[in-house]
C-alpha positions as CSV (number, residue, x, y, z in Angstrom):
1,X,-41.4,37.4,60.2
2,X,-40.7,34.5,57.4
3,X,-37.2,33.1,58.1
4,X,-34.9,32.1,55.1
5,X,-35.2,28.5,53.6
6,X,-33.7,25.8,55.5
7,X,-32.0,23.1,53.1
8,X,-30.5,19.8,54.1
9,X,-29.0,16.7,52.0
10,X,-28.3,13.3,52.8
11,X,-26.8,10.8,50.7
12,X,-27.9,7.5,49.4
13,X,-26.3,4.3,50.3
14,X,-25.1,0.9,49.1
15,X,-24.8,-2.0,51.5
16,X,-21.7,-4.2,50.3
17,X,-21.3,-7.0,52.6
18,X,-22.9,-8.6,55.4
19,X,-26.8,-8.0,54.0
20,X,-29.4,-9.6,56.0
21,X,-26.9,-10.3,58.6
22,X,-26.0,-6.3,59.6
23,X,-29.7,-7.3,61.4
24,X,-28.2,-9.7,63.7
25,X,-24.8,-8.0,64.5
26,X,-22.4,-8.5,61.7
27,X,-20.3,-6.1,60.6
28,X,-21.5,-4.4,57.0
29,X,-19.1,-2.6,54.5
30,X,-21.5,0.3,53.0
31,X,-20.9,3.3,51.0
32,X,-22.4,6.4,50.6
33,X,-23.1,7.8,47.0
34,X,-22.6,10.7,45.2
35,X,-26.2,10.6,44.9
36,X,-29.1,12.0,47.3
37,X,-31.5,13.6,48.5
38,X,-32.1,17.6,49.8
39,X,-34.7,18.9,51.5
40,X,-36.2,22.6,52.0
41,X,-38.1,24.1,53.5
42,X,-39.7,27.5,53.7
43,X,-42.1,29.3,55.6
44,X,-45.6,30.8,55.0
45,X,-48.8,32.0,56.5
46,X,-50.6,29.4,54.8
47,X,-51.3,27.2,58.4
48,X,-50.6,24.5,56.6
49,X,-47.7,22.3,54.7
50,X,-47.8,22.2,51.4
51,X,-45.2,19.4,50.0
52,X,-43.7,18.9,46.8
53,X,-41.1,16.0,45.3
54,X,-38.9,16.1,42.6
55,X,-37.6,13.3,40.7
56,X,-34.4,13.0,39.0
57,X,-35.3,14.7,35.6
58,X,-36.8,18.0,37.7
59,X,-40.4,16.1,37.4
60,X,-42.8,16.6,40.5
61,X,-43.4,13.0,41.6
62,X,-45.5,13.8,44.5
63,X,-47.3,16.5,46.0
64,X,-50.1,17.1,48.6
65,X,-50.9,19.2,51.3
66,X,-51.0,18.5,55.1
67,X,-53.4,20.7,58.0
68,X,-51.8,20.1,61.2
69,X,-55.2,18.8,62.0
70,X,-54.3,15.6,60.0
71,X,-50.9,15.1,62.0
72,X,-52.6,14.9,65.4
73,X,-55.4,13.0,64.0
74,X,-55.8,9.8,61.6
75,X,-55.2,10.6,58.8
76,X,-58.7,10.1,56.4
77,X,-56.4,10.2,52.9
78,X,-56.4,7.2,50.6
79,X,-52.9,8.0,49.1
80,X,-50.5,5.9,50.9
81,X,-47.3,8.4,50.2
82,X,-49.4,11.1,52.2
83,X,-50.1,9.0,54.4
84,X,-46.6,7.6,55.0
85,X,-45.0,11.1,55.2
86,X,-48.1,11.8,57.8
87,X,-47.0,8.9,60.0
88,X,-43.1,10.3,59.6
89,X,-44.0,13.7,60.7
90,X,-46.1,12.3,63.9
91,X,-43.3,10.2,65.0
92,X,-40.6,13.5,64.4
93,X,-43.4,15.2,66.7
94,X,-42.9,11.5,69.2
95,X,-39.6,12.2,69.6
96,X,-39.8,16.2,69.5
97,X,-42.8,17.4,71.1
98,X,-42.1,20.9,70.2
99,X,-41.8,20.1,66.6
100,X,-44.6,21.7,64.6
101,X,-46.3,23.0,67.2
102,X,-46.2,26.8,66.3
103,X,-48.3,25.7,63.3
104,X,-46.3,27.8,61.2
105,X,-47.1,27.2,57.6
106,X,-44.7,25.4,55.3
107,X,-43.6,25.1,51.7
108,X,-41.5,21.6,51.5
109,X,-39.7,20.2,48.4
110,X,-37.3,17.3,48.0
111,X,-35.0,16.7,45.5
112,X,-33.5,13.5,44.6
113,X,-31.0,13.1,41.7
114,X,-31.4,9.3,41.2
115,X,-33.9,7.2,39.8
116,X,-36.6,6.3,43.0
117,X,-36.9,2.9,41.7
118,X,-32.6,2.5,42.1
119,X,-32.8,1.6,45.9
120,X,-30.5,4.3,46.9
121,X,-32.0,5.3,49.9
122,X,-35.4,7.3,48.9
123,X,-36.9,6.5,52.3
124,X,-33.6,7.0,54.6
125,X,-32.4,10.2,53.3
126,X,-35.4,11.9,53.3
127,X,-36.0,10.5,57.1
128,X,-32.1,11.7,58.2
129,X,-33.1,14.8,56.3
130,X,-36.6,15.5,58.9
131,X,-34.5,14.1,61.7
132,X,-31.7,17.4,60.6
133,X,-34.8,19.7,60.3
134,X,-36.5,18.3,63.7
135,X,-33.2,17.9,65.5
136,X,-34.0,14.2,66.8
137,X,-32.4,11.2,66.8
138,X,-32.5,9.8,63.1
139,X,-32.1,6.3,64.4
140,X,-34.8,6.5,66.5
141,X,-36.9,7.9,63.6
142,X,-36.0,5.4,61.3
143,X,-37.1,2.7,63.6
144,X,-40.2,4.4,64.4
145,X,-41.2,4.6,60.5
146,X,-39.3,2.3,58.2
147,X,-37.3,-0.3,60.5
148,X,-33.9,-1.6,59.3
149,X,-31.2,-1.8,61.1
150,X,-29.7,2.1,60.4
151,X,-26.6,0.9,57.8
152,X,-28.2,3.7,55.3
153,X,-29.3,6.5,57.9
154,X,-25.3,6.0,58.9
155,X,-24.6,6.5,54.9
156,X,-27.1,9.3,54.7
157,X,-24.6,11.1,56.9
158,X,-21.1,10.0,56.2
159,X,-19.2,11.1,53.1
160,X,-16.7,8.1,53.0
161,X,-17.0,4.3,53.1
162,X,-17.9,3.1,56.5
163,X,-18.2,-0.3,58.3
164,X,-21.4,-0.3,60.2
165,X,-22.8,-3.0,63.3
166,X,-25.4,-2.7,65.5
167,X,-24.8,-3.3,69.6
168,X,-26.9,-4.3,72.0
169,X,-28.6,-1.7,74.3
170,X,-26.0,1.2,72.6
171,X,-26.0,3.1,69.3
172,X,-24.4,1.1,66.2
173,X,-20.3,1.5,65.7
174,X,-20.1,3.5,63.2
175,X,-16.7,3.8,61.5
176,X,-14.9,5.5,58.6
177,X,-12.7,3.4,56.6
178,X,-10.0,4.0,53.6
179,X,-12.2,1.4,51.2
180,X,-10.9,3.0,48.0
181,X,-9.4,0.1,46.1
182,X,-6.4,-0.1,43.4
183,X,-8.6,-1.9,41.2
184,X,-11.7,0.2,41.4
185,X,-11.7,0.8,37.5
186,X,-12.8,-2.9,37.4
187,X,-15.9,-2.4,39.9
188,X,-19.2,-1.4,38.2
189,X,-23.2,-1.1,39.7
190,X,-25.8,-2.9,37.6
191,X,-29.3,-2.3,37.9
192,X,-31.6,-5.2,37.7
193,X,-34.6,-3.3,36.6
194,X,-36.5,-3.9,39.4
195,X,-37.1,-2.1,42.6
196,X,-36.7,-4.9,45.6
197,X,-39.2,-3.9,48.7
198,X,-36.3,-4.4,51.4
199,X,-38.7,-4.6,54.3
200,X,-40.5,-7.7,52.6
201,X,-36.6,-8.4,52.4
202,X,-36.2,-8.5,56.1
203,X,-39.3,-10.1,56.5
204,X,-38.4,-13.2,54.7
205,X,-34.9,-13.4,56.8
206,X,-36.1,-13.3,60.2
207,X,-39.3,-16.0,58.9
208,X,-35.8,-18.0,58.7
209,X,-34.5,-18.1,62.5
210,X,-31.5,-16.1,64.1
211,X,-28.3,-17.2,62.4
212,X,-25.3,-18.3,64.2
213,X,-21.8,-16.8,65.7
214,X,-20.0,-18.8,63.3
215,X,-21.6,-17.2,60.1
216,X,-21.9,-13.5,61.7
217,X,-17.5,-14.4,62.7
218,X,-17.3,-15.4,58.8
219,X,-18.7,-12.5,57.7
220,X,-17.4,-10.5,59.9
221,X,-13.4,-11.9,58.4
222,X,-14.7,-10.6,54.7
223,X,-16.0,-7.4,55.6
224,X,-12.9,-6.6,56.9
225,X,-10.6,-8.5,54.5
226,X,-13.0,-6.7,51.6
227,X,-12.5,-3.2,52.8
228,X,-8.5,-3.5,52.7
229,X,-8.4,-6.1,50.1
230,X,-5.3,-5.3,47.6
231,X,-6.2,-7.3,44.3
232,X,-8.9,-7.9,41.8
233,X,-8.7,-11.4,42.2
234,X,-8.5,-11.4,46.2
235,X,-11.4,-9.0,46.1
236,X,-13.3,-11.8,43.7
237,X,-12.5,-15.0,45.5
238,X,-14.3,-12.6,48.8
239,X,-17.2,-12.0,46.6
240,X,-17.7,-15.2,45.8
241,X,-17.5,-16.7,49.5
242,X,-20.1,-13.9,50.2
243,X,-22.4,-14.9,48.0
244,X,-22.3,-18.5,48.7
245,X,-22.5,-17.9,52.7
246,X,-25.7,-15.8,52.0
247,X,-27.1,-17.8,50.0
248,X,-27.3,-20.9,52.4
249,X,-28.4,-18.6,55.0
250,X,-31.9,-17.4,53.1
251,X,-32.1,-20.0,50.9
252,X,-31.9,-18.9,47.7
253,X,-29.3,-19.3,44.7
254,X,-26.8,-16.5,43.8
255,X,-27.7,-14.0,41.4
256,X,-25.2,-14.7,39.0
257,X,-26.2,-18.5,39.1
258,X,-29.5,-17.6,38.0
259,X,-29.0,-14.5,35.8
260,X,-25.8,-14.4,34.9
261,X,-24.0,-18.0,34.8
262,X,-21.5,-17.5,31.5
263,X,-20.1,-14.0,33.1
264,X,-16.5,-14.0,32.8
265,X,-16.3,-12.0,36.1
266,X,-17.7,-11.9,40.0
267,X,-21.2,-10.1,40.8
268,X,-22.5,-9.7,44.6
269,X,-26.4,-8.8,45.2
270,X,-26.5,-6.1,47.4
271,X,-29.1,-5.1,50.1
272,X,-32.1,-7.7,50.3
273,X,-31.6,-10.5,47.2
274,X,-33.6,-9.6,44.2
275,X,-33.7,-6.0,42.9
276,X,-31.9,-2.8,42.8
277,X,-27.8,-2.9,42.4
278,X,-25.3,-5.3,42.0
279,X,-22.1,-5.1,42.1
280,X,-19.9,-6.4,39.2
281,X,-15.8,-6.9,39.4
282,X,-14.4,-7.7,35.7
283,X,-11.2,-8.0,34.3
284,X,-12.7,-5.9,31.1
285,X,-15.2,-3.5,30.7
286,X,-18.7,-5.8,31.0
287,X,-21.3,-2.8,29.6
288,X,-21.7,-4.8,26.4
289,X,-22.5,-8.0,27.9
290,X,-25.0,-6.1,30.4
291,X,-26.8,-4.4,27.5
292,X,-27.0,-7.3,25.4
293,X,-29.0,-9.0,28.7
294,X,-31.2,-6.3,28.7
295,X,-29.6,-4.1,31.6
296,X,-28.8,-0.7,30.5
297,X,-27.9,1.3,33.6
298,X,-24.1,0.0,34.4
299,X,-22.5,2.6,36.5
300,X,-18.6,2.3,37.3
301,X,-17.8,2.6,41.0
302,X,-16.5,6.0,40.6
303,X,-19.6,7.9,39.4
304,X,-21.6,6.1,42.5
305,X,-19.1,6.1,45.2
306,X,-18.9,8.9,47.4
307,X,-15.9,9.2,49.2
308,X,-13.9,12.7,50.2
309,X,-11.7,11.7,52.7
């Protein structure tokens, strides 16, 4: 008998404060977005799983399918995204041995409603999603796969702003906050028009040494002040003291010292330095100078934030 589909969504993410340091305890700000990621799936008498991805526009991206002889074995493909989801289902099957093993046949298809090359969590919603389907521990999935230290997985399955820190030998502290700020109408997300690879990301901050209390405490002080912050210009002047405390600790100028010097406004990388989304505070509506740079996609904070409570 052929059960009915199973579908699940997770959403993307956005890391706000404390990047590269959420790795070494400090508290992170992150929100989840309005956009994500579904998965479904459906069975068949095919003995096999047959796996389709969707792109924003309703394009298939992807698509390949898997014999349960390739799961228990190595894997002979040369296309790495097989491969990868290969290596994702054997470590579901790690941490639930009775995953997969009727051998029941499979149609899969994702759906993501944002541009892969965004950031927004391509990799960590489709992992929280298996870990739904699989019923294990999407933590323990995540650092079985990807790495990281979980911020998005805890976005993936919260629907309001959270602050997020990891603790030794115990599961990170996950908590809801009321981050939804009087002056949101001046926040906007600008894509840099370039993907950032936020393991090579992590890579580079640990070749760097373990940071200390003082910075994780000073961090720790904005993320809070940040997430109650009252004012445009508070929230600015936290922005800024961000930036510059990140940028001693990896070595590396701010972005808006190198891209974006005469902006009349703040503008805080987010996630590993480099790629994907900033985020913009401005007195007036900054789309024009944006364009005129060459960055078209300016989202205000409203279309990306997702946040029902």
């Amino acid at each position: 008998m052929i059960n009915k589909p199973e579908t699940y969504r997770s959403n993307g993410k956005l890391l706000l404060t404390a990047e590269y340091a959420v790795l070494d305890g400090a508290k992170a700000l992150a929100i989840p977005t309005k956009y994500g990621q579904s998965l479904v799936i459906e069975e068949n008498d095919s003995n096999r799983i047959d796996w389709k991805s969707f792109n924003e526009l309703g394009d298939v991206w992807f698509e390949c399918s898997i014999t349960f002889d390739e799961i228990e074995k190595k894997s002979d493909s040369n296309n790495d995204v097989k491969n990868r989801l290969i290596q994702i289902l054997k470590a579901t099957q790690h941490l639930n041995p009775e995953f997969l093993t009727s051998k029941q046949g499979y149609t899969i298809t994702t759906h993501q409603d944002f541009n892969r090359l965004w950031g927004l969590g391509t990799s960590s919603t489709l992992i929280n999603n298996i870990a739904n389907w699989a019923r294990v521990d999407a933590y323990q999935l995540l650092e079985q796969t990807f790495g990281g230290s979980g911020y998005d997985i805890a976005c993936a399955e919260n629907d309001t702003p959270i602050t997020f820190q990891l603790k030794l030998e115990q599961n990170p502290s996950v908590k809801p906050v009321t981050f939804k700020p009087k002056f949101k109408n001046h926040l906007y997300f600008v894509y840099l028009n370039q993907k950032q690879n936020s393991r090579d990301g992590i890579l580079a901050y640990k070749t760097l040494g373990k940071i200390s209390s003082n910075i994780i405490n000073k961090i720790n002080s904005i993320t809070e002040a940040m997430s109650v912050c009252k004012s445009l210009s508070d929230f600015e002047v936290l922005v800024e003291m961000h930036e510059l405390i990140i940028a001693n600790l990896i070595q590396q100028d701010p972005i808006k010292t190198r891209l974006f010097i005469d902006f009349k406004g703040s503008v805080k990388s987010l996630g590993a330095w480099g790629g994907d989304f900033v985020l913009v505070a401005s007195g007036t509506n900054p789309t024009d100078y944006f364009n005129a740079k060459g960055f078209d996609t300016v989202l205000p904070y409203s279309d990306m934030v997702l946040n029902k409570g």
